[in-house]
C-alpha angles and dihedrals in degrees: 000000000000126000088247097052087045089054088042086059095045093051099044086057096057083054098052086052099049087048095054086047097055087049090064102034085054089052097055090051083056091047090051101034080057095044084051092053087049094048084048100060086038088060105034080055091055105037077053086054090046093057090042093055086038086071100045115110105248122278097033105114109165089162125068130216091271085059091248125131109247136215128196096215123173116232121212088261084066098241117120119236134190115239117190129163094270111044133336106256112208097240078230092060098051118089 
């Protein structure tokens, strides 16, 4: 093989490379430019619920600290217990 056809190779190699680079590299600007929209509605929905709670009158509290709406419900042992949408808190447990 010639000394050019050797260098073409070559060459084409280190493209293939780069282009295989900037794949990747594209796809994680997708990965974070989706990751940021999804940042932003997360943050526009609780800078909503801010103001909301904002205009509550002081002491009503119908979202916990996990952001879940929470129920005092009895069980049929007669204690009370918390439900929320992510776990059931025992009322003796909370602070």
């Amino acid at each position: 093989m010639t000394r050019h056809v050797k260098a073409l190779e070559s060459r084409s190699q280190l493209l293939d490379a780069a282009l295989a680079s900037a794949d990747e590299a594209n796809r994680r600007w997708e990965e974070c430019r989706a990751l940021v929209d999804q940042l932003r509605v997360e943050n526009a929905a609780l800078r909503a619920a801010l103001s909301q709670a904002q205009l509550l009158p002081p002491g009503s509290n119908p979202i916990n600290n996990n952001g879940a709406h929470q129920e005092e419900v009895r069980n049929p042992e007669g204690s009370n217990e918390l439900k929320n949408d992510s776990a059931e808190v025992k009322s003796d447990q909370k602070e």
